[in-house]
GUTIMAR-332904 format. One record per residue: x, y, z of N, C-alpha, C, O in turn. Coordinates in pm, whole numbers, padded with zeros to 5 digits, always signed. Layout:
<rs>
XYZXYZXYZXYZ;...
</rs>
This chain:
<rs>
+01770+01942-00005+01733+01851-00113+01695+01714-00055+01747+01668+00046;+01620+01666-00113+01529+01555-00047+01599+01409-00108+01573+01380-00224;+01695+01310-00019+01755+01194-00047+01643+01118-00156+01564+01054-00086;+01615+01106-00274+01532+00995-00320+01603+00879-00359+01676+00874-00458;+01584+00794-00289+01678+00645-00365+01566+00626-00536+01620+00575-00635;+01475+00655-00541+01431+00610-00692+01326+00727-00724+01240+00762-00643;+01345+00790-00867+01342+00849-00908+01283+00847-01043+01375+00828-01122;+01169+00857-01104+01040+00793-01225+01011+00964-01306+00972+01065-01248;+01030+00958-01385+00995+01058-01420+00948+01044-01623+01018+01016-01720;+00787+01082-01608+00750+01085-01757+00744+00917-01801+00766+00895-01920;+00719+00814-01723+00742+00703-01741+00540+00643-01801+00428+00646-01749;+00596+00601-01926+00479+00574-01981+00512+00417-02053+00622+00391-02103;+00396+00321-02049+00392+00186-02102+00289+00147-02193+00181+00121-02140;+00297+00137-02310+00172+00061-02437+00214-00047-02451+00337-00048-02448;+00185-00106-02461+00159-00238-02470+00140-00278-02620+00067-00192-02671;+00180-00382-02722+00165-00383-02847+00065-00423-02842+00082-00526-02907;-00078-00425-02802-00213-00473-02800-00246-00354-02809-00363-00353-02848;-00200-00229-02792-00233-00090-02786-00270-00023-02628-00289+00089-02580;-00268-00132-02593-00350-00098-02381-00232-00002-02367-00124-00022-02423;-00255+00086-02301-00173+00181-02217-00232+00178-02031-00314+00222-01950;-00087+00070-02056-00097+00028-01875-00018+00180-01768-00042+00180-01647;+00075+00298-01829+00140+00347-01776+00041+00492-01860-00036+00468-01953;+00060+00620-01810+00065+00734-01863+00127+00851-01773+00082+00910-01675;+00286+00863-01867+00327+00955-01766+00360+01011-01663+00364+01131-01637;+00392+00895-01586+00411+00880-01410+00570+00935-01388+00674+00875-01417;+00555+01056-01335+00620+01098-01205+00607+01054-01070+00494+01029-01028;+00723+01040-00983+00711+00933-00849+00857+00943-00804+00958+00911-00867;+00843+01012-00641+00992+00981-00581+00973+00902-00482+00868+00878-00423;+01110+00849-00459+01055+00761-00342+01199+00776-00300+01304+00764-00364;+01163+00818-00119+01316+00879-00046+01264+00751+00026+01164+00685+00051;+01458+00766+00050+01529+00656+00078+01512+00639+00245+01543+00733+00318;+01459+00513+00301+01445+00465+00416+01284+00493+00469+01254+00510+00587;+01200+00494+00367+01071+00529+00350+00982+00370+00325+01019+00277+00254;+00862+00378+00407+00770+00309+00348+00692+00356+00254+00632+00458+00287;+00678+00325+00173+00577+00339+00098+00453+00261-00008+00477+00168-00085;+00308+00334+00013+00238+00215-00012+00210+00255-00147+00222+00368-00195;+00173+00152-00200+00086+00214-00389-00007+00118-00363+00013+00003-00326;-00140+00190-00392-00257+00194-00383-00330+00156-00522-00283+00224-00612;-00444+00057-00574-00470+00054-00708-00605-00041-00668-00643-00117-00578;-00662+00027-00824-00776-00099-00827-00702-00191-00934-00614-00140-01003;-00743-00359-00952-00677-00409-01040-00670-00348-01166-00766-00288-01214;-00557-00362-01224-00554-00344-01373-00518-00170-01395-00530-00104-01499;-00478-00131-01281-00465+00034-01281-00265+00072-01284-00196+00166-01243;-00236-00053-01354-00045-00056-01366+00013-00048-01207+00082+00048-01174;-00009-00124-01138+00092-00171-01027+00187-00224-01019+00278-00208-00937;+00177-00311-01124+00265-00420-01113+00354-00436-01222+00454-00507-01222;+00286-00323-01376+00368-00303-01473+00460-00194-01429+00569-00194-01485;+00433-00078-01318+00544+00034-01251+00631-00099-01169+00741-00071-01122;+00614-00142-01164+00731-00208-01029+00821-00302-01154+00942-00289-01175;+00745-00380-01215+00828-00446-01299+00869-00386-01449+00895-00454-01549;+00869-00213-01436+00982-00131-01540+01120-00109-01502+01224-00097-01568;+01082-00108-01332+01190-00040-01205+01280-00163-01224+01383-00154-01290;+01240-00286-01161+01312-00384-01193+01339-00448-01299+01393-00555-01271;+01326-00430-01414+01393-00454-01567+01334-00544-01620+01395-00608-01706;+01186-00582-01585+01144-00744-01629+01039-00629-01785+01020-00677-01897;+00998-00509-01751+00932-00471-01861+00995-00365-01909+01028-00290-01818;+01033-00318-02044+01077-00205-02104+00983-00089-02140+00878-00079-02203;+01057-00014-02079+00902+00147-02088+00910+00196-02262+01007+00197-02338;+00763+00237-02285+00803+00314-02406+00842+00474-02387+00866+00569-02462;+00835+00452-02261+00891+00643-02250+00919+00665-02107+00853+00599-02026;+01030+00770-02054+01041+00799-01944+01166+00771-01899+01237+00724-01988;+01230+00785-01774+01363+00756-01711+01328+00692-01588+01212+00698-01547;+01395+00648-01542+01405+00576-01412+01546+00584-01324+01646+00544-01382;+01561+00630-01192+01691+00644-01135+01725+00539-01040+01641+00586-00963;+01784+00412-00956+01772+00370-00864+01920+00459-00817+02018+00472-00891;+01912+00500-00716+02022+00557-00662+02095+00648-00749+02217+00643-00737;+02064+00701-00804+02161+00784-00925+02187+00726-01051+02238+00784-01146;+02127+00543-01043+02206+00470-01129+02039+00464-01234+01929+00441-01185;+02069+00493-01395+02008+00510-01482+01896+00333-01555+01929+00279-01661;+01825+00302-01503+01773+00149-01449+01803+00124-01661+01845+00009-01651;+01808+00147-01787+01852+00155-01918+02025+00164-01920+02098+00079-01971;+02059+00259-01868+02248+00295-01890+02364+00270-01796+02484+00300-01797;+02274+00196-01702+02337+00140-01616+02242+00042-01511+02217+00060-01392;+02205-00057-01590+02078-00165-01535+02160-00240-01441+02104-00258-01333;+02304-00299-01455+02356-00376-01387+02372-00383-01228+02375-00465-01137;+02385-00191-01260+02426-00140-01117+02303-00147-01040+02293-00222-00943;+02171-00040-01096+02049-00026-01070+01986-00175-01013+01927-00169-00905;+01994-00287-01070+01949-00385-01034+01966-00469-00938+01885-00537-00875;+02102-00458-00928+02124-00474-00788+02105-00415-00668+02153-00458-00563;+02036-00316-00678+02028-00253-00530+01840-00270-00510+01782-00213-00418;+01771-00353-00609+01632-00367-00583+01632-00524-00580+01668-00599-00671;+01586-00557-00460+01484-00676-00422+01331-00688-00469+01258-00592-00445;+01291-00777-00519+01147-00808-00552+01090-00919-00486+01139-01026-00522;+01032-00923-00430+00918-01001-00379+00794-01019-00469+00704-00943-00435;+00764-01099-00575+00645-01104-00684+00586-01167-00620+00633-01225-00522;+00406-01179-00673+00349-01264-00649+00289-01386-00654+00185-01434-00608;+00389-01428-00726+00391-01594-00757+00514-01660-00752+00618-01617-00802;+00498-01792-00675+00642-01840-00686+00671-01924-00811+00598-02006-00866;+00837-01869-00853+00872-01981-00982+01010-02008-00911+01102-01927-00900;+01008-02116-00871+01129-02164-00807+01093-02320-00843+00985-02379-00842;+01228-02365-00875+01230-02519-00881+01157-02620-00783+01251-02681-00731;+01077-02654-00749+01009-02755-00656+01096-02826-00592+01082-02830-00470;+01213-02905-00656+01309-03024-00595+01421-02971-00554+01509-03047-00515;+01448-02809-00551+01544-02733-00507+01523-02702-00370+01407-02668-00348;+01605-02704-00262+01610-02684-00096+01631-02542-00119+01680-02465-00201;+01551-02546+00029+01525-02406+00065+01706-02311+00052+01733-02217-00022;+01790-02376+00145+01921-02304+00120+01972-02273-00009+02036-02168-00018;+01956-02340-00106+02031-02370-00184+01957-02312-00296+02010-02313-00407;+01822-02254-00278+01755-02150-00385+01795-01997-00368+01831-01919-00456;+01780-01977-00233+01840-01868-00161+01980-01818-00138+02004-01702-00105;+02068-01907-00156+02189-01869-00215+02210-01855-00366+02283-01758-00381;+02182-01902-00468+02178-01926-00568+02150-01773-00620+02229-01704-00683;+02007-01733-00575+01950-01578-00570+02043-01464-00511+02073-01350-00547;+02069-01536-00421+02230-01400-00430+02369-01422-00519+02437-01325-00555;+02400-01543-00547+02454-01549-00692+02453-01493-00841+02546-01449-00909;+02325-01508-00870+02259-01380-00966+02360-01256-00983+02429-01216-01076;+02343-01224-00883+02397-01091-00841+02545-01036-00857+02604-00928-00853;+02569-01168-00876+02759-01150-00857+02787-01123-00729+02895-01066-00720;+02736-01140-00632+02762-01105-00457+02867-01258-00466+02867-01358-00538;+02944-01212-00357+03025-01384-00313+02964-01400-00189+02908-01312-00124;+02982-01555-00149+02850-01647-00126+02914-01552+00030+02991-01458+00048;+02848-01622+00097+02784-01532+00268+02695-01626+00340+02577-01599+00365;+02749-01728+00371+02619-01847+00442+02599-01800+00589+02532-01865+00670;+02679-01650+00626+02602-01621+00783+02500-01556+00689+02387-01605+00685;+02534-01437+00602+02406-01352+00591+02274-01451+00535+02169-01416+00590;+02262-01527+00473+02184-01619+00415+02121-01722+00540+02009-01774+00539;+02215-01735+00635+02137-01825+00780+02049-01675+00860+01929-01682+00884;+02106-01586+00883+02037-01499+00960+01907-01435+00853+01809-01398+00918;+01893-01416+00701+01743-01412+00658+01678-01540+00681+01557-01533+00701;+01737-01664+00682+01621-01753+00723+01567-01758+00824+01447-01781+00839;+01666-01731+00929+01626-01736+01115+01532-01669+01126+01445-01699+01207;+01520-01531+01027+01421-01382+01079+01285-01398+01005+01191-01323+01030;+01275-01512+00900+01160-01554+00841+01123-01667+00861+01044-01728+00789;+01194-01724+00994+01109-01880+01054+01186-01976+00966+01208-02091+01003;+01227-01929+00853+01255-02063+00787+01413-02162+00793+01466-02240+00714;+01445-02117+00910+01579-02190+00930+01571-02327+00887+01618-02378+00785;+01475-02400+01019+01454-02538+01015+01407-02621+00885+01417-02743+00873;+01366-02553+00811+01328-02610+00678+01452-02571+00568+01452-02598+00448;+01550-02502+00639+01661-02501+00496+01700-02604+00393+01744-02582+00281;+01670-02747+00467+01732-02812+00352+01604-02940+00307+01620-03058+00276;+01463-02851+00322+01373-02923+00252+01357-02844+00120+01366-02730+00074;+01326-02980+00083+01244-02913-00086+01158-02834-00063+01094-02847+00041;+01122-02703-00172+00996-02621-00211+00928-02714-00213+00866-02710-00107;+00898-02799-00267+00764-02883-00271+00693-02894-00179+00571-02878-00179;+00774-02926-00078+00732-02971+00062+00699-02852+00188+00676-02897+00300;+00697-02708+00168+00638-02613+00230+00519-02550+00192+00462-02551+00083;+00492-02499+00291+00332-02498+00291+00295-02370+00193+00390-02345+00119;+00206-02301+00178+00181-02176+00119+00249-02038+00166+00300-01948+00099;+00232-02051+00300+00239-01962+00382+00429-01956+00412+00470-01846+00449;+00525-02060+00397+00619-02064+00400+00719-02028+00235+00837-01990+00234;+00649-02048+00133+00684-02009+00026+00684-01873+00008+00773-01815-00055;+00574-01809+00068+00563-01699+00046+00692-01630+00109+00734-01522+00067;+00750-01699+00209+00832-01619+00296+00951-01635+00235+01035-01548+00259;+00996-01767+00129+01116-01823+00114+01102-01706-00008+01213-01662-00039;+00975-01640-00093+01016-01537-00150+01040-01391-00150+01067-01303-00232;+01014-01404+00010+01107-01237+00051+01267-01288+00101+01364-01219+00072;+01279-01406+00174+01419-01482+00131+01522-01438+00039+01635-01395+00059;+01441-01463-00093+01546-01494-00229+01546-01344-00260+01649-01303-00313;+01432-01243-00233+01449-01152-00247+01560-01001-00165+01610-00892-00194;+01549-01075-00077+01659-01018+00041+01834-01102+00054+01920-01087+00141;+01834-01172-00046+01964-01311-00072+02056-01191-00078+02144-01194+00008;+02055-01087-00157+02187-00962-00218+02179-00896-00164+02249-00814-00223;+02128-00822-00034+02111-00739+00038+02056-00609+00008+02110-00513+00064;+01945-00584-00081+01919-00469-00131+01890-00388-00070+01866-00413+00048;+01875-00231-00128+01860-00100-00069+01716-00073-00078+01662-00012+00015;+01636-00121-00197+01476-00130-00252+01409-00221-00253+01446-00320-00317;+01311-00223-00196+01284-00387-00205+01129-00340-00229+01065-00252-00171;+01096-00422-00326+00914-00419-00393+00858-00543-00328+00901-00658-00338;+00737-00491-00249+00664-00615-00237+00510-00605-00331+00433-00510-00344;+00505-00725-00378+00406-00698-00469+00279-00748-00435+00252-00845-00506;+00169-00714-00334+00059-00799-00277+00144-00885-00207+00150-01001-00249;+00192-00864-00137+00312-00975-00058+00236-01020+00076+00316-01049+00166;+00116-01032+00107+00029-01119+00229-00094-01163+00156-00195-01207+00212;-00081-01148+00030-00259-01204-00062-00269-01356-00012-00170-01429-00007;-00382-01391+00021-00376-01542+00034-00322-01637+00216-00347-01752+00253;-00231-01503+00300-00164-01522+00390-00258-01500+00528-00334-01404+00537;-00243-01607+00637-00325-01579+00744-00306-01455+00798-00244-01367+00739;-00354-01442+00904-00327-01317+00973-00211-01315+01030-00131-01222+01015;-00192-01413+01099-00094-01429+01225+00072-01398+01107+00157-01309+01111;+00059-01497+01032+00173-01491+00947+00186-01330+00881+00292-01272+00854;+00081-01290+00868+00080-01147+00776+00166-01042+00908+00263-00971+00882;+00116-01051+01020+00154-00960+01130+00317-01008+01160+00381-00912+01203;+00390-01122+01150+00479-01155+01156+00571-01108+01044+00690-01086+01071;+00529-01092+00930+00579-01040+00786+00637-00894+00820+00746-00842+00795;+00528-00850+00884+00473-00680+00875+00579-00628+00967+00645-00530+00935;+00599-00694+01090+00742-00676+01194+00861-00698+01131+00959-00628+01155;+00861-00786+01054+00964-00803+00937+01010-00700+00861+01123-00659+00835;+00873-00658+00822+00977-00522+00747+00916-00409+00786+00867-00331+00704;+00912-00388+00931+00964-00287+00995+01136-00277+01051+01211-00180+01061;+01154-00411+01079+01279-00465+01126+01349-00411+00992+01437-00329+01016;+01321-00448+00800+01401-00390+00753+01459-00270+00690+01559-00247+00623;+01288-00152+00769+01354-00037+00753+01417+00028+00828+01451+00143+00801;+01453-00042+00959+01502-00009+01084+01690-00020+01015+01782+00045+01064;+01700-00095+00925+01855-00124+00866+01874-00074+00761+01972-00109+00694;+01776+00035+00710+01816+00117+00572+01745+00079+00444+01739+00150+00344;+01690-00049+00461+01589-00025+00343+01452-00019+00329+01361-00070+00394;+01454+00071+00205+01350+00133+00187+01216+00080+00079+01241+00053-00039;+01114+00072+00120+01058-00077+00110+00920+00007+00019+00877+00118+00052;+00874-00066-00087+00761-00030-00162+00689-00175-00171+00734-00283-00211;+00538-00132-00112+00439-00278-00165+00349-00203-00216+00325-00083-00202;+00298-00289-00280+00146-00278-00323+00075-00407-00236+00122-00516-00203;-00051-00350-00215-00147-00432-00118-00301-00397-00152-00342-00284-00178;-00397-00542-00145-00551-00525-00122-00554-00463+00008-00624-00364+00027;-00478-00515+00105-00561-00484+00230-00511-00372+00267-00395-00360+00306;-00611-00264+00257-00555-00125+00329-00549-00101+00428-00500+00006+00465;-00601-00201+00521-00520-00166+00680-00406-00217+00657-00333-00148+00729;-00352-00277+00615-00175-00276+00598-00108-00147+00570-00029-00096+00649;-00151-00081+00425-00082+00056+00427-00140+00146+00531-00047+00225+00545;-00228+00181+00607-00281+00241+00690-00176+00218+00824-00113+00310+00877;-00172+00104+00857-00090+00078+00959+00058+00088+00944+00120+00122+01045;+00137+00060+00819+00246+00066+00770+00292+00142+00727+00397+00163+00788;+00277+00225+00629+00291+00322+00559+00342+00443+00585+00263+00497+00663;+00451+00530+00555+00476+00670+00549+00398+00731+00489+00312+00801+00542;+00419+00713+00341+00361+00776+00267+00242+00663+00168+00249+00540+00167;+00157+00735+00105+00056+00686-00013+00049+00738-00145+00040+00855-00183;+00058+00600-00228+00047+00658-00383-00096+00599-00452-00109+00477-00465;-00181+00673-00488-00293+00575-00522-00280+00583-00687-00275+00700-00723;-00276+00504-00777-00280+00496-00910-00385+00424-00980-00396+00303-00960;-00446+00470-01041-00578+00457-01111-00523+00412-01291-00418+00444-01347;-00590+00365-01323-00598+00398-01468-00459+00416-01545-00466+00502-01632;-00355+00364-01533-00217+00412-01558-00181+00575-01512-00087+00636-01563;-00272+00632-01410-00192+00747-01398-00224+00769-01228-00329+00755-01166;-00063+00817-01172-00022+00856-00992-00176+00957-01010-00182+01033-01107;-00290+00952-00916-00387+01016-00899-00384+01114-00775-00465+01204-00753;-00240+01067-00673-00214+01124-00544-00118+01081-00474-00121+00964-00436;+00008+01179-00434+00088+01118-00360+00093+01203-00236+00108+01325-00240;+00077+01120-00101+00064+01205-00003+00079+01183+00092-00007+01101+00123;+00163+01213+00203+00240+01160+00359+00092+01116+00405-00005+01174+00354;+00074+01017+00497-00038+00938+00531-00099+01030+00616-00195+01098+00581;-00056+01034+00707-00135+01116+00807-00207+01256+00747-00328+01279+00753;-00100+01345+00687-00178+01461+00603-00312+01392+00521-00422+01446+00516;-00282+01284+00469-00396+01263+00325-00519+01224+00459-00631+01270+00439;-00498+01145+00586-00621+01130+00669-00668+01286+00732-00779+01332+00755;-00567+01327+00743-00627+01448+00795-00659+01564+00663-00702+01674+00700;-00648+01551+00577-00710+01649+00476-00845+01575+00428-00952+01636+00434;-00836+01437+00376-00948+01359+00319-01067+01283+00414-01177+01234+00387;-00981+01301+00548-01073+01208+00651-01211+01258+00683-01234+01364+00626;-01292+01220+00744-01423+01317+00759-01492+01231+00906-01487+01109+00894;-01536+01268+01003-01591+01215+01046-01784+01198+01021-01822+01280+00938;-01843+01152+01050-01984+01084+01092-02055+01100+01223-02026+01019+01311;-02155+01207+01252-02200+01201+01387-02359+01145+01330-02420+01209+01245;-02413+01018+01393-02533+00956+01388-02624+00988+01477-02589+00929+01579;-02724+01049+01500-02840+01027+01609-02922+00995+01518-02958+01030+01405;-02961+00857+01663-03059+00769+01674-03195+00822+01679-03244+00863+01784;-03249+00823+01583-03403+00919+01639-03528+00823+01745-03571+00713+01710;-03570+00890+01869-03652+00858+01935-03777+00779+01839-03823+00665+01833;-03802+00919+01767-03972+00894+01640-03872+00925+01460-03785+01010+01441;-03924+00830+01366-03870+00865+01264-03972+00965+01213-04090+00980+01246;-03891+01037+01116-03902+01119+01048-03953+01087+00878-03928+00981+00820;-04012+01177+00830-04072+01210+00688-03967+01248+00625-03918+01196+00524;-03909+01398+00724-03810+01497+00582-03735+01543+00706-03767+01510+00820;-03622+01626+00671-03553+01691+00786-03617+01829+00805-03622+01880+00693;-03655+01893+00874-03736+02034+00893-03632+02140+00841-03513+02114+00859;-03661+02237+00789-03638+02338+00708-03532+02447+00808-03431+02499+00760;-03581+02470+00969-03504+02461+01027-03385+02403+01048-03327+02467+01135;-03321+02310+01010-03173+02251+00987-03158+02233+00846-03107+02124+00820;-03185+02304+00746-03106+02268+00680-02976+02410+00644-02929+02445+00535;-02960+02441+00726-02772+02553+00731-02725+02379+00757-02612+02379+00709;-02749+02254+00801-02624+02196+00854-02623+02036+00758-02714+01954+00743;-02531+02036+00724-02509+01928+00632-02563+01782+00661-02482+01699+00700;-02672+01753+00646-02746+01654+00740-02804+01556+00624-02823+01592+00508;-02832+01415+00680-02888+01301+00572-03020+01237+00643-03006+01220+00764;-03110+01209+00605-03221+01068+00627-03147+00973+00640-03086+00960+00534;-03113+00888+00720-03091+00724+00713-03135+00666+00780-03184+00727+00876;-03146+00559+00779-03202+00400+00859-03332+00432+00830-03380+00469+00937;-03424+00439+00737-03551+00455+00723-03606+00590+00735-03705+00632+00676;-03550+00638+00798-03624+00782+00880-03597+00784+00988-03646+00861+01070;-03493+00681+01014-03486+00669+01206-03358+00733+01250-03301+00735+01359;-03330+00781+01136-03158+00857+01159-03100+00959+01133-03137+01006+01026;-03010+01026+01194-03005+01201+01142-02845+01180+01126-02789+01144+01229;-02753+01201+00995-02641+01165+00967-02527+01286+00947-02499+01316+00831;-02468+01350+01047-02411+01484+00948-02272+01432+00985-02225+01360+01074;-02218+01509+00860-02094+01502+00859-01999+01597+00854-02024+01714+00825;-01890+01557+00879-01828+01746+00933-01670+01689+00956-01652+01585+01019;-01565+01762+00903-01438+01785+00914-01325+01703+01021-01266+01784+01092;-01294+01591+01039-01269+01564+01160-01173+01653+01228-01188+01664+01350;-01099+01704+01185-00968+01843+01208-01009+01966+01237-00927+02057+01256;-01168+01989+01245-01170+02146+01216-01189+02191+01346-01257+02123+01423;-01147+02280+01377-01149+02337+01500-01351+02392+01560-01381+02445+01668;-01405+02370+01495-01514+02381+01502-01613+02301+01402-01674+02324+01297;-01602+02223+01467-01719+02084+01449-01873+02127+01367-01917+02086+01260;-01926+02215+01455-02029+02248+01488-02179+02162+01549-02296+02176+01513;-02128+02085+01636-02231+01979+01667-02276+02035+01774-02379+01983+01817;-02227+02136+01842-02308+02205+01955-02423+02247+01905-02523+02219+01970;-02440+02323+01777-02504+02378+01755-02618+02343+01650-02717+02410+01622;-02571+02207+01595-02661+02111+01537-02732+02062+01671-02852+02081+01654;-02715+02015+01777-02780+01950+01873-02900+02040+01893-03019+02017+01872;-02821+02182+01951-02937+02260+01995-03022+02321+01905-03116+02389+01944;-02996+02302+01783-03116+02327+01715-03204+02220+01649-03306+02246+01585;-03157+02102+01670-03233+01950+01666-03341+01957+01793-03462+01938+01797;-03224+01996+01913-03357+02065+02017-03460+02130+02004-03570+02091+02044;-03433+02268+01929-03517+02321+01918-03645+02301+01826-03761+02334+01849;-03590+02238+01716-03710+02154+01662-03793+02032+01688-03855+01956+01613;-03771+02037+01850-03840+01938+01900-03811+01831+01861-03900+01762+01908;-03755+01776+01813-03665+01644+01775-03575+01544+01859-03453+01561+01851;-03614+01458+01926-03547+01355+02063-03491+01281+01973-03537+01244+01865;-03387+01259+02023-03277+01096+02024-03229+01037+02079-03120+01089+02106;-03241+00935+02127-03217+00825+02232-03092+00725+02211-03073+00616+02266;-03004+00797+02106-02861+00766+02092-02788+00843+01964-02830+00882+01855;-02646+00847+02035-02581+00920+01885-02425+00796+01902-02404+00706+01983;-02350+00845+01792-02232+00777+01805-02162+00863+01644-02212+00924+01550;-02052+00831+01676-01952+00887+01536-01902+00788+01489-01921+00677+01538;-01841+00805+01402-01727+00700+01287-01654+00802+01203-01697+00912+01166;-01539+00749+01181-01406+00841+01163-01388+00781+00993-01378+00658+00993;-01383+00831+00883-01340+00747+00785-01235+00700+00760-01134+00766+00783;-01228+00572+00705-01065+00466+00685-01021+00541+00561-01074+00616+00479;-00872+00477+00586-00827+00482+00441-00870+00416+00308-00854+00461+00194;-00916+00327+00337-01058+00252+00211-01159+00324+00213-01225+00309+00110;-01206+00403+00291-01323+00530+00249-01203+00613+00163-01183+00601+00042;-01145+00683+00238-01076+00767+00137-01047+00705-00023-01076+00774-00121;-00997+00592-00035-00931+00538-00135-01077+00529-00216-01083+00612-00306;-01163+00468-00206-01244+00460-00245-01307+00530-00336-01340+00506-00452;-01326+00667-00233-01363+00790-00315-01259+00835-00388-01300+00884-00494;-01132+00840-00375-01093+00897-00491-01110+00856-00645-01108+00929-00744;-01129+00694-00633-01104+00673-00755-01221+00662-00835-01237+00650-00957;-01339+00673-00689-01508+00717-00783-01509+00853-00845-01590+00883-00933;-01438+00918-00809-01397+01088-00789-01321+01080-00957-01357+01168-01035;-01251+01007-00992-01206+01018-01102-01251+00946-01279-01235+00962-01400;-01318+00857-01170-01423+00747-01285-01521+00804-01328-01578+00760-01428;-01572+00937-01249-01708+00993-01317-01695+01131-01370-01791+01186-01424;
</rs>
């Protein structure tokens, strides 16, 4: 049986405007797992994360955090999830320490000023403990709100677009961050624009469209089932049409006529580009360069959700 720390089942959201941001979402998520959720805006990202954490009430469905029923036992459930949102609402004239303890107060935790010095040390923000929010930069707020979010020590922690807006350098510093905190047991859900983050991060992928899970799938399987590679030759002389002779092989016109594009399985044990070549040969056809490209997880993502829009 498969450990899931959270557990969604039949979870649906209308909205009294009538919008139906949720339909029906099933979703496990085992414990000590990354995992990414995937969306175009407005496809319920952020209304699934904030049912889990109690800020929105579902019109249908259950929710488990640990066994604990997030409706019949919210108190318990809530405490074991950290949120990281994407906007800060923290007092401006409040010091960094003293917001961040406060946030594990919430909680009913008793106070802990080592555990509360060692999340600041691991997010840079020691030295600024006892400045005002006002007075940190963008890039440091952002951090003081995985801080307040990590104040109770949770088991779940949601990041919600948690590097939007964030340099690089700081984003890659984040990203070691919470590898560091699944290295200690928790098990971490973001949502993100940038899909080389879940690409690089990620166990698993959830892509959600339209209020409904469209795919959930260990990363590597979904690249290796959805991935495709690209073999390009450069044509010597362009071309009119592709000759009648190649067409057994899945082939495109591009760059004007100056390009021969096929595409083919990146996994399959037989490519077949031997045999596209030599019969590009044989139709007398020169090229004076080829090269491949492997598709990203934003190709993949991409297509799925054109795949479902039409």
């Amino acid at each position: 049986m498969q450990d899931d720390i959270l557990s969604i089942a039949g979870l649906s959201k209308t909205y009294a405007s009538g919008f139906q941001a949720l339909k029906n979402v099933d979703l496990q998520i085992m414990r000590g797992e990354i995992f990414a959720l995937l969306g175009p805006n407005g496809a319920g990202k952020t209304t699934l994360i904030s049912i889990v954490c109690g800020i929105v009430t579902p019109s249908a469905g259950r929710v488990l955090v640990d066994g604990h029923d997030i409706a019949a036992a919210w108190r318990a459930a809530r405490s074991l999830i950290g949120l990281v949102p994407q906007e800060l609402t923290t007092d401006a004239f409040e010091t960094v320490w003293n917001t961040v303890s406060f946030s594990r107060g919430l909680f009913g935790k008793p106070a802990a000023p080592a555990h509360i010095e060692k999340v600041l040390k691991d997010l840079s923000l020691w030295d600024k403990k006892d400045n005002q929010i006002r007075t940190l930069s963008g890039g440091m707020k952002r951090r003081l709100l995985i801080a307040k979010a990590l104040s109770h020590e949770p088991k779940l922690l949601f990041l919600d677009e948690p590097t939007a807006g964030v340099d690089v350098t700081l984003r890659e510093g984040m990203w070691q961050l919470v590898r560091s905190l699944r290295e200690t047991g928790v098990t971490i859900i973001l949502t993100t624009h940038y899909i080389d983050e879940a690409e690089d991060m990620a166990d698993r992928i959830g892509v959600i469209n339209k209020g409904e899970i469209i795919l959930v799938e260990d990363k590597a399987e979904l690249m290796r089932k959805l991935g495709k590679k690209q073999l390009t030759l450069q044509l010597a002389q362009p071309l009119g049409r592709i000759p009648g002779s190649l067409a057994a092989h899945p082939l495109e016109l591009t760059g004007g006529g100056s390009e021969l594009t096929y595409t083919y399985d990146a996994k399959s044990e037989h490519s077949g580009i031997a045999a596209l070549l030599q019969d590009v040969d044989d139709a007398g056809i020169a090229f004076k360069d080829l090269q491949t490209k492997q598709s990203s997880l934003e190709d993949i993502f991409v297509s799925l959700v054109r795949e479902r829009e039409t």
